[in-house]
C-alpha positions as CSV (number, residue, x, y, z in Angstrom):
1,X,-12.0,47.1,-19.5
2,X,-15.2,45.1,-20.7
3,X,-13.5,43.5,-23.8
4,X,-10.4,42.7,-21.3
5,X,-12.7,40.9,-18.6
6,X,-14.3,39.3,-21.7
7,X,-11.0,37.9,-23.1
8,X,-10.2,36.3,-19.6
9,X,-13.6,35.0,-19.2
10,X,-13.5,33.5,-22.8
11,X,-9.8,32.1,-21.8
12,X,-11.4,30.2,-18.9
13,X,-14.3,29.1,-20.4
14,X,-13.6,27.7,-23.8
15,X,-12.0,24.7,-22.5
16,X,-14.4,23.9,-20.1
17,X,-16.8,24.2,-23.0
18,X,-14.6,22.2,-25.1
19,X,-13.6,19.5,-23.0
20,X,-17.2,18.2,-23.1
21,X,-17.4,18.9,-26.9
22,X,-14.1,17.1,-27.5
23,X,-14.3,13.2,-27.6
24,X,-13.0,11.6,-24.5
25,X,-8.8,11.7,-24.8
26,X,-8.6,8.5,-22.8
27,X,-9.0,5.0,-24.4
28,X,-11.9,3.2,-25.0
29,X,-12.6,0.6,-21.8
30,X,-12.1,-2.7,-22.4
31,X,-15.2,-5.1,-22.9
32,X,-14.8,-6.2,-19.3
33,X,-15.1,-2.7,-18.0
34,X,-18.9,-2.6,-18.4
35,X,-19.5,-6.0,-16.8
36,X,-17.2,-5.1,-13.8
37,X,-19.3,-2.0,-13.5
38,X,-22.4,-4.2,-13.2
39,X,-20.7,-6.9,-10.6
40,X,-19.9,-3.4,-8.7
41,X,-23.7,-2.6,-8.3
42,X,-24.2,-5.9,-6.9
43,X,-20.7,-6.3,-4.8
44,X,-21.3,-3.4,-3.1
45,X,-24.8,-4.7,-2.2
46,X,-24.4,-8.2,-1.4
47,X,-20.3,-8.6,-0.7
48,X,-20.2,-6.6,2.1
49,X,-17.3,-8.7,3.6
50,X,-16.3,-7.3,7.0
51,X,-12.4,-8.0,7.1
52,X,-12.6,-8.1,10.9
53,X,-14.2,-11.5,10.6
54,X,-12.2,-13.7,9.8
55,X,-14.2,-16.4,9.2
56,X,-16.3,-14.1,6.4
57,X,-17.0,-16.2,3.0
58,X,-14.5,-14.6,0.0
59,X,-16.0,-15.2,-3.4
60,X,-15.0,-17.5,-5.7
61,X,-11.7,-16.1,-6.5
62,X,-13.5,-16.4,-10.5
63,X,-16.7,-14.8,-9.9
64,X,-16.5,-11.7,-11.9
65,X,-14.9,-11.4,-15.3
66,X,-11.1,-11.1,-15.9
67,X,-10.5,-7.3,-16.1
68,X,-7.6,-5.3,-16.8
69,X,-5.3,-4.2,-13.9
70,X,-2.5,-0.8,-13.8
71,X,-0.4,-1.4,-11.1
72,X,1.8,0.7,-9.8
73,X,4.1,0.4,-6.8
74,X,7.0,1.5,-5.4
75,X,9.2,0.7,-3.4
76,X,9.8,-2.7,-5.7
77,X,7.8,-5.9,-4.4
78,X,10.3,-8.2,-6.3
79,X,14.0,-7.1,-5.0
80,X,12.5,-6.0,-1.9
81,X,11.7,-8.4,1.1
82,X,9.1,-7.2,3.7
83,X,5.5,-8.1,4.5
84,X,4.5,-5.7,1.6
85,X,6.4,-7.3,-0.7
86,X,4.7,-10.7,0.2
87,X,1.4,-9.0,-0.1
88,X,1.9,-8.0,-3.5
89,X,3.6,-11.7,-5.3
90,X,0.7,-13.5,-3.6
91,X,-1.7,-11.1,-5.0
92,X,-0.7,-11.3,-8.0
93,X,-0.2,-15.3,-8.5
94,X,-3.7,-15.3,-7.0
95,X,-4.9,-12.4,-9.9
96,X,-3.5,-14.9,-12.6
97,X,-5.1,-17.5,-11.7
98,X,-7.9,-15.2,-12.0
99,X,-7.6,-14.4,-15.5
100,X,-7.0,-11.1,-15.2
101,X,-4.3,-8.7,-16.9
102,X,-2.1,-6.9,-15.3
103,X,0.9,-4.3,-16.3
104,X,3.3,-3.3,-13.4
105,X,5.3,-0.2,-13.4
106,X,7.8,0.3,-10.3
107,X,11.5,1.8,-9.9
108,X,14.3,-0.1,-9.3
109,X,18.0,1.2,-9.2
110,X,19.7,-2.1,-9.2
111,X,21.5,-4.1,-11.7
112,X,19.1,-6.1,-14.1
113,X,15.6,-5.8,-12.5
114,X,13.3,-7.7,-12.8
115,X,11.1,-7.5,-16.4
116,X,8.2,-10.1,-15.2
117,X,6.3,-11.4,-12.5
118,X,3.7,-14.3,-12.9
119,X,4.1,-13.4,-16.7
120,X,3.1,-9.9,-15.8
121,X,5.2,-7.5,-18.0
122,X,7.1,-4.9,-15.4
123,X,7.6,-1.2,-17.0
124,X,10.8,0.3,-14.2
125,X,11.0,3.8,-14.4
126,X,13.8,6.3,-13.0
127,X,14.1,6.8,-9.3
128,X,16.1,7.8,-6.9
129,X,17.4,7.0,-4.0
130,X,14.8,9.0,-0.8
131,X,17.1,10.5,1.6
132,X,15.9,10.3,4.5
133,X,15.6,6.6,4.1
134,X,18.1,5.3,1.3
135,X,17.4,1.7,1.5
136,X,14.4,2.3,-1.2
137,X,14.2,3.9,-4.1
138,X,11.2,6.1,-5.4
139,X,10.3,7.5,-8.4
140,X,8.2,10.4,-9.4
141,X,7.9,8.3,-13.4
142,X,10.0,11.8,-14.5
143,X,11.3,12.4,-17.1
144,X,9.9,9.3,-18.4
145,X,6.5,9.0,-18.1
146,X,6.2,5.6,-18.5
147,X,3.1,5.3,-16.5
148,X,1.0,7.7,-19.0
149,X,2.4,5.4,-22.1
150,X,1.4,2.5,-20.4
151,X,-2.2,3.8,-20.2
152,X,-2.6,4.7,-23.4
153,X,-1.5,1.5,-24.5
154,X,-2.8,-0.6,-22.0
155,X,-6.1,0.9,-21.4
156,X,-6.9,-0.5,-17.5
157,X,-10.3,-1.1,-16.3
158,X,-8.7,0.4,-12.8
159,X,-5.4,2.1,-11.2
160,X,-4.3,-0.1,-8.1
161,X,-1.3,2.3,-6.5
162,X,0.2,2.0,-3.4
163,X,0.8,4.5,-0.9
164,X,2.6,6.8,1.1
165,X,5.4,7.4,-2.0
166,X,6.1,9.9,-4.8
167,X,4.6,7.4,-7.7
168,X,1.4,8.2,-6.0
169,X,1.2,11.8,-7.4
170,X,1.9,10.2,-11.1
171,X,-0.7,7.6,-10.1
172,X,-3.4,10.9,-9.5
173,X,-2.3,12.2,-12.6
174,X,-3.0,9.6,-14.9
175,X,-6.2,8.4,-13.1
176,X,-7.6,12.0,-14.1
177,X,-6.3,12.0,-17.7
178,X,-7.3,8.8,-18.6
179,X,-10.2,8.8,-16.4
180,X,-9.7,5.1,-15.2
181,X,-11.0,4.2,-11.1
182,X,-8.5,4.7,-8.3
183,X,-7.8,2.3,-5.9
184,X,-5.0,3.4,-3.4
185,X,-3.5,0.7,-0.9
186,X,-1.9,2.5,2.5
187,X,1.2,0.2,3.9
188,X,3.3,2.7,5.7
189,X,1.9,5.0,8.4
190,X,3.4,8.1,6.9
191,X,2.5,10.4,10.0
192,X,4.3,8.4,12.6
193,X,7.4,8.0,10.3
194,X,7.9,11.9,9.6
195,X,7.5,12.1,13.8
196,X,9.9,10.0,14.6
197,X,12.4,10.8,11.2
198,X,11.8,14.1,11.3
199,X,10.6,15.5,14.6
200,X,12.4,18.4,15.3
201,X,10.5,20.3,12.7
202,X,7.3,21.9,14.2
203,X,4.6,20.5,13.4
204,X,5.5,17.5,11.0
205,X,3.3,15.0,12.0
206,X,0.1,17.2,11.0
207,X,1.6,18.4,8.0
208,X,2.2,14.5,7.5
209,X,-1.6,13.9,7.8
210,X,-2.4,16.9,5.3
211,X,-0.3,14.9,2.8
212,X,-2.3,11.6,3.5
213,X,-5.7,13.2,3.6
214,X,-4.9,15.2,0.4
215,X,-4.2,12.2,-1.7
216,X,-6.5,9.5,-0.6
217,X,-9.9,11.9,-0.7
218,X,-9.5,12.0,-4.1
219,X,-9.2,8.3,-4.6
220,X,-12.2,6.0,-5.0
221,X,-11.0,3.7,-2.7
222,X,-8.4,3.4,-0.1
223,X,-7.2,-0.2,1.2
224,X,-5.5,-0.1,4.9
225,X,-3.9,-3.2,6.1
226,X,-5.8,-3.1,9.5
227,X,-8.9,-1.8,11.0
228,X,-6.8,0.4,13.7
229,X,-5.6,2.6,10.6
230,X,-8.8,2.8,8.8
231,X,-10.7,3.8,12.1
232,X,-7.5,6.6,12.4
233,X,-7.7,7.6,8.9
234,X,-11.4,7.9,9.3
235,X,-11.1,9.7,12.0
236,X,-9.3,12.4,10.5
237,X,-11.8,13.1,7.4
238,X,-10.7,10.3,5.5
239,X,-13.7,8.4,3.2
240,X,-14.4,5.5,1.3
241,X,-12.0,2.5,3.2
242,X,-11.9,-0.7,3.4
243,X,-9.3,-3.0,4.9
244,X,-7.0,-5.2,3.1
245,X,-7.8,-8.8,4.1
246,X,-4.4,-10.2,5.8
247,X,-2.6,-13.9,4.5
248,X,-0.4,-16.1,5.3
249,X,1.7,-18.3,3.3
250,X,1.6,-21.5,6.1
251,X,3.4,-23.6,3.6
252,X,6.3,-21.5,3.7
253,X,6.2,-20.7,7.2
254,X,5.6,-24.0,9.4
255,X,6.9,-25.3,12.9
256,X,8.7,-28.1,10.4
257,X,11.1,-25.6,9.2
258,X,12.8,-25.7,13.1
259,X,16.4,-26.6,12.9
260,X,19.3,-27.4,15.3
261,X,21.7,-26.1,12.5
262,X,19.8,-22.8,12.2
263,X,19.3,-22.9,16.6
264,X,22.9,-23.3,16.9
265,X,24.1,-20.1,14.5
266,X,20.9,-17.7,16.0
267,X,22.3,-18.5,19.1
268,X,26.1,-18.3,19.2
269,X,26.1,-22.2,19.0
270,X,24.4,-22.1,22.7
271,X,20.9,-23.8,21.2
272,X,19.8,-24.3,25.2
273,X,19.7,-20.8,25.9
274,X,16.0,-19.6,25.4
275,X,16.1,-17.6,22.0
276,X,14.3,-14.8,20.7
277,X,14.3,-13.5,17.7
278,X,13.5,-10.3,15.8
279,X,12.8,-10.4,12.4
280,X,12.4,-6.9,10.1
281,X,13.7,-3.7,8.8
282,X,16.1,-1.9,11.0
283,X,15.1,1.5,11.1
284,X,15.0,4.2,14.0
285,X,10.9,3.8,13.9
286,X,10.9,-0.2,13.9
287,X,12.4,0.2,17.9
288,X,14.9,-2.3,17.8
289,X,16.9,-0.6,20.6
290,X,13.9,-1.4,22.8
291,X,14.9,-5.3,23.1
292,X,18.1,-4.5,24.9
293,X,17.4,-3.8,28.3
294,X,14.5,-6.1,27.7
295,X,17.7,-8.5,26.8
296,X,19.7,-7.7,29.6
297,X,17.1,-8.0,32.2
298,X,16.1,-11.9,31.2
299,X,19.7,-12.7,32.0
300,X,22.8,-14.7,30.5
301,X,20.6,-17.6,29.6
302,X,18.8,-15.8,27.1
303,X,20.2,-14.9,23.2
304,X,18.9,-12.8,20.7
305,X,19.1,-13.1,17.2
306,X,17.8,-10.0,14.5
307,X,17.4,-11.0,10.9
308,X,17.2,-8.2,8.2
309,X,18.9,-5.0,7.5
310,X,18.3,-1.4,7.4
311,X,19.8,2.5,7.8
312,X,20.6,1.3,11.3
313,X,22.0,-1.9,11.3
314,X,25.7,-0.7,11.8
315,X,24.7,2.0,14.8
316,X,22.5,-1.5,16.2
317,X,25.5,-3.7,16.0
318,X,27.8,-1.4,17.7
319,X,25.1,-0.9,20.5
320,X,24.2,-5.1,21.0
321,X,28.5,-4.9,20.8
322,X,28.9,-7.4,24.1
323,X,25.4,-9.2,24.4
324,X,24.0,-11.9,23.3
325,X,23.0,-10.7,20.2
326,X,23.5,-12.5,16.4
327,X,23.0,-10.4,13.5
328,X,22.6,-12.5,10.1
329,X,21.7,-9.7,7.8
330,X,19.1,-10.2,5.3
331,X,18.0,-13.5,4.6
332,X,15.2,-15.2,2.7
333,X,13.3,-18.2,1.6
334,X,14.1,-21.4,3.8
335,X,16.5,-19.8,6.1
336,X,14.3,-17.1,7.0
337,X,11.9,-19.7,7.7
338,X,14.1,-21.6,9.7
339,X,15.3,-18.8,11.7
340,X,11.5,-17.9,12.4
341,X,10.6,-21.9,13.6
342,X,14.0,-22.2,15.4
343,X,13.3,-19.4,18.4
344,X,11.4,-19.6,21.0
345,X,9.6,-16.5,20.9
346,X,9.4,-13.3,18.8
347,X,9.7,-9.7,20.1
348,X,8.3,-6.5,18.3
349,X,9.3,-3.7,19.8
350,X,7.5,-1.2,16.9
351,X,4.6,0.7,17.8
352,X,4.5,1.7,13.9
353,X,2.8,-1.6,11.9
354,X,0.6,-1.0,10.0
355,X,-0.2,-4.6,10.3
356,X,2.8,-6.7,10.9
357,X,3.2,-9.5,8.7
358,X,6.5,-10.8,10.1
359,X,4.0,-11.2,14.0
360,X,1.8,-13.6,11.6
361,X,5.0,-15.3,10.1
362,X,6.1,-16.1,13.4
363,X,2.3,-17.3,14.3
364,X,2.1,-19.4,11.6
365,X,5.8,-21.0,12.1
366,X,4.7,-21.9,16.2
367,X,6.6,-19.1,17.6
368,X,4.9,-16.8,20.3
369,X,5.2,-13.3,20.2
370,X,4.9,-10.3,22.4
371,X,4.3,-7.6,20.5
372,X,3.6,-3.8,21.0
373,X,-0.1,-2.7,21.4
374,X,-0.3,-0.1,18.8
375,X,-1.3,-0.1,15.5
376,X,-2.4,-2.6,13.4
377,X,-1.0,-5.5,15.8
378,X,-4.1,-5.9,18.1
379,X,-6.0,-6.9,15.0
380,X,-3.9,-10.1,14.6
381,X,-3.2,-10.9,18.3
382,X,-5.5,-12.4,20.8
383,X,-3.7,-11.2,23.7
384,X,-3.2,-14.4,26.7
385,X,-4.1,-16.9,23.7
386,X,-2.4,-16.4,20.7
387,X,0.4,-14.7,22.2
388,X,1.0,-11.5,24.3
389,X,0.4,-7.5,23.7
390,X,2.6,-5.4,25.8
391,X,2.7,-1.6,26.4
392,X,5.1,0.4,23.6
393,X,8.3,0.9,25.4
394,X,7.4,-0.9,28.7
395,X,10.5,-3.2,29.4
396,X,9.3,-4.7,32.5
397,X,5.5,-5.9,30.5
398,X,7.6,-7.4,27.7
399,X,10.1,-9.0,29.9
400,X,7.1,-10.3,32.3
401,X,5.2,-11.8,29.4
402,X,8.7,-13.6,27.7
403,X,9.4,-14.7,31.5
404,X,6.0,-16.7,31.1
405,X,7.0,-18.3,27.8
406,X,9.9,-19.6,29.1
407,X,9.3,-20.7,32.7
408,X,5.8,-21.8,31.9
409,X,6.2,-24.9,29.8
410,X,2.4,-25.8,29.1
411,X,1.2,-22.1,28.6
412,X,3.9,-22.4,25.9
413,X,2.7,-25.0,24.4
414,X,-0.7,-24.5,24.3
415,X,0.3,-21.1,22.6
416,X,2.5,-22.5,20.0
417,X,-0.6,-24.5,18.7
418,X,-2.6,-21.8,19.1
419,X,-0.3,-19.5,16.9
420,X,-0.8,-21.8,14.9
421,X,-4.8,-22.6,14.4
422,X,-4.8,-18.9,14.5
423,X,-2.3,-18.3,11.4
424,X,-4.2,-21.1,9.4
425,X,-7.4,-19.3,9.2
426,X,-5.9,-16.6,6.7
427,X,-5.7,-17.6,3.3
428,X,-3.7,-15.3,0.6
429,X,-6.4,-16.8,-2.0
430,X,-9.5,-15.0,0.3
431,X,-7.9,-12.2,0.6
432,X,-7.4,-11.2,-3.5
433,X,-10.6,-12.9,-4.0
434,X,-11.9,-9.9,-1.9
435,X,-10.0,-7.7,-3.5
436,X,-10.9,-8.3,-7.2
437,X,-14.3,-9.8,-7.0
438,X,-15.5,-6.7,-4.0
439,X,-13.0,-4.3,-3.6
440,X,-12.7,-3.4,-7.2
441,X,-15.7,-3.4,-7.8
442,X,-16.5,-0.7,-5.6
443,X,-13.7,1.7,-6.2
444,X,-15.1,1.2,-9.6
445,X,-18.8,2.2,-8.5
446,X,-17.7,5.5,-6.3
447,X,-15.9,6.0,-9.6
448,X,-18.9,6.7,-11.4
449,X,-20.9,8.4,-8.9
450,X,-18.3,10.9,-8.3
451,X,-17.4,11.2,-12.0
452,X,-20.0,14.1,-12.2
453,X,-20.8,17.1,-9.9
454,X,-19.1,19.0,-7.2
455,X,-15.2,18.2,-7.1
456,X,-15.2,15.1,-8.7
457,X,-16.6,16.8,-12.2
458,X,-13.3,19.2,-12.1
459,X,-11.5,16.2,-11.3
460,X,-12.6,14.0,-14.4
461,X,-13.9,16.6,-16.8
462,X,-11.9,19.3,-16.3
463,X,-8.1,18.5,-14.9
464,X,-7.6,15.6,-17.1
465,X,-9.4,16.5,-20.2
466,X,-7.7,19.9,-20.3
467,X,-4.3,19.0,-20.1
468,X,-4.8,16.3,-22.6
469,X,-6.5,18.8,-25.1
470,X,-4.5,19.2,-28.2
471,X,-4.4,22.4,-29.7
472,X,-5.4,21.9,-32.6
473,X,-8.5,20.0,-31.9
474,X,-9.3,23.5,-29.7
475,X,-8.8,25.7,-32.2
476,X,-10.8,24.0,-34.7
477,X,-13.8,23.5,-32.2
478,X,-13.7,27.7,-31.3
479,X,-13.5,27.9,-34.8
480,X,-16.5,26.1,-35.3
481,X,-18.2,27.4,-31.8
482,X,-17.9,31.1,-33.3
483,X,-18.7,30.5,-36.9
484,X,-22.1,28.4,-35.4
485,X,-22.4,32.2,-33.5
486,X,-22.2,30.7,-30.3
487,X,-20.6,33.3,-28.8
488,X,-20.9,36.0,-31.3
489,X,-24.0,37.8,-30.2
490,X,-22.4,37.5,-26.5
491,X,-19.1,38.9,-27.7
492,X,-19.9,42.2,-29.5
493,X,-22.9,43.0,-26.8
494,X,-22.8,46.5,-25.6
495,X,-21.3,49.3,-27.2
496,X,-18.9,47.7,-29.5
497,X,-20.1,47.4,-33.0
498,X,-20.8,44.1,-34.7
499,X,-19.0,43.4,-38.0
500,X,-21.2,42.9,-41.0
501,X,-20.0,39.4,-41.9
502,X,-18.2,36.6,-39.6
503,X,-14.3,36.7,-40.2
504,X,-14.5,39.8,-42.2
């Protein structure tokens, strides 16, 4: 029984043991690494940016040293048009002009995808199609494991991954093999999506959070995209956030980009009629449905148009079947520009932003909006001024506020110009400045201080090192371990008799 409990106890502890006698598996940091882990002593210190503020001084967008960036995302930034996606090609066009190095892995199902971005090199892994929500594709990098290659060769200074999605699990992996930071950047509010997607099972919604809370405690950092979410997150348990600083491109979207042309196809060719317009996914949890009564009770003078596409854009068009509703599908660079400047005010029915970037588009191109207060919209929206918060699902607040848009011609007009001050004052160059020159930074420095002790030492020198182990390396070490009599005088305690000689 005693030589048994022995041989377990030997089973568990030899590569404990060994996995701090071993040399570290994961590559050596590049000669940046050390510098950024300075900057991070004195970021965290003295670049304590708020992102409520506004007005907060970024950096220089150059302060610290170029380092090298892992970045791994899914669904696809670059065939896939949303706010995220914008987030993600203006953060990287900023990061080159940085200096820093990035490698990109995502999944993407489609013919030819793309194999660069800003001269980035793009690694696309298997995926599949998620059921639930077959519009994107996810990957879990199997059988592939493109993402662990892509360490070893490209030895990152820190993991920037973004979350909810299956890559994330990959992404915890290979954070704990390689033992590189972990920055994780939350765009989708996974909880309210499995409510409203799945709410029939019992209990979804917390077994939603469990799934949040279990991946982002174990990452250094976690970026939300508003401070409603972090305060939420925060709320249930979550540490170490920050929020994402918001942009705006406001050369791309600009009142200049109105257009009768564009007016007279949103509209049915009935450019008069006062026009809303409703840009974004159509999904179940985006609301869309919400705008019809909300349609209906403005009257016959009043035409909607929705821009985009989703899994229910057909069951939509068959509802709107008989208003005044135009559907143009998905559309991007200067029309969707145009159709934002050529309405007269936006409606967001969705309770579910995690910050809405198409509200801001809209601000920035001179069109009001009344939007839903829930989420991460109250953070861009001062409600009277820059344009109106309603209730979720209250028809008669929505319609009340868009009756004073269009009745009210100097309110309007003094909103319009207020949309867009208020757009101009977030810059896409600010926000990455944050990110790299603070944000990184301090992922980097929780790094290290959770790098040893409590969970965080089974996380970096245990996990990682143990599955990386090879066996022969362990074998030789035990080898040595014994023939140093490391364990011998522990091994043949008790009654057992020693052997004369080692090996005989």
């Amino acid at each position: 029984m005693k030589s048994s409990i022995r041989a377990i106890m030997l089973f568990l502890t030899v590569p404990i043991v060994c996995s701090f006698l071993l040399p570290s598996p994961s590559p050596s940091p590049s000669p940046n690494l050390s510098l950024q882990l300075q900057a991070a002593s004195s970021a965290a210190k003295t670049a304590k940016v708020k992102p409520l503020d506004p007005t907060a001084p970024a950096p220089l967008l150059s302060q610290n040293p170029p380092m090298k960036i892992a970045l791994l995302v899914e669904p696809t930034p670059f065939n896939y048009v949303s706010g995220y996606s914008n987030r993600y090609n203006e953060m990287l066009r900023y990061i080159k002009q940085a200096g820093d190095d990035v490698s990109i892995l995502t999944t993407d199902d489609r013919p030819s995808p793309p194999t660069s971005a800003f001269g980035y090199p793009i690694a696309t892994t298997l995926g599949f199609r998620f059921p639930l929500y077959n519009h994107v594709c996810v990957t879990f990098d199997l059988p592939e494991l493109k993402g662990l290659r892509l360490m070893e060769k490209f030895r990152p200074d820190i993991i920037h991954i973004s979350s909810p999605g299956f890559l994330l699990f990959a992404a915890l992996i290979y954070a704990r093999v390689m033992r590189v930071p972990l920055i994780m950047s939350y765009h989708t509010h996974l909880p309210h999506y499995a409510k409203e997607y799945l709410g029939y099972i019992p209990r979804i919604e917390d077994f939603a959070w469990f799934l949040v809370k279990f991946a982002h405690t174990r990452a250094d950092l976690t970026l939300t995209t508003s401070p409603q979410i972090k305060k939420e997150m925060e709320g249930r348990g979550i540490k170490r956030i920050d929020v994402w600083r918001k942009g705006i491109d406001t050369v791309r979207f600009d009142p200049k980009f109105k257009s009768v042309s564009t007016r007279k196809m949103m509209t049915d060719d009935n450019p008069s009629d006062f026009t809303l317009v409703y840009v974004g996914r159509l999904g179940a949890e985006k609301r869309v449905m919400d705008i019809k009564p909300i349609l209906e009770k403005l009257g016959p003078k009043t035409r909607l148009c929705i821009v985009g596409d989703g899994p229910q854009a057909s069951e939509l068009r068959r509802e709107f079947k008989g208003t005044n509703t135009v559907f143009t599908g998905q559309i991007t660079g200067d029309s969707l520009s145009s159709a934002f400047a050529s309405a007269d005010a936006f409606v967001m029915p969705s309770d579910s932003e995690t910050l809405g970037f198409v509200v801001l588009e809209s601000m920035a191109s001179g069109v009001p909006v009344v939007a839903c207060n829930a989420g991460g919209i109250p953070s861009i929206i001062e409600h009277g001024k820059t344009s109106y918060l309603a209730e979720p699902g209250d028809t008669d607040e929505f319609v009340k506020y868009l009756e004073i848009l269009r009745d009210d011609k100097e309110k309007y007009e003094d909103m319009k110009r207020e949309c867009r001050k208020e757009a101009e004052k977030f810059s896409w160059e600010a926000a990455t400045s944050v990110l790299r020159n603070v944000q990184y930074p301090i992922a980097m420095q929780n790094f290290r201080s959770r790098s040893f002790g409590g969970y965080g030492g089974v996380r970096t020198a245990f996990l990682g090192r143990v599955w990386r182990i090879k066996f022969a390396w362990l074998a030789k070490k035990v080898k040595r371990l014994v023939t140093l009599g490391f364990f011998r005088d522990w091994w043949y305690s008790g009654e057992e008799e020693k052997p004369k000689e080692l090996g005989q």
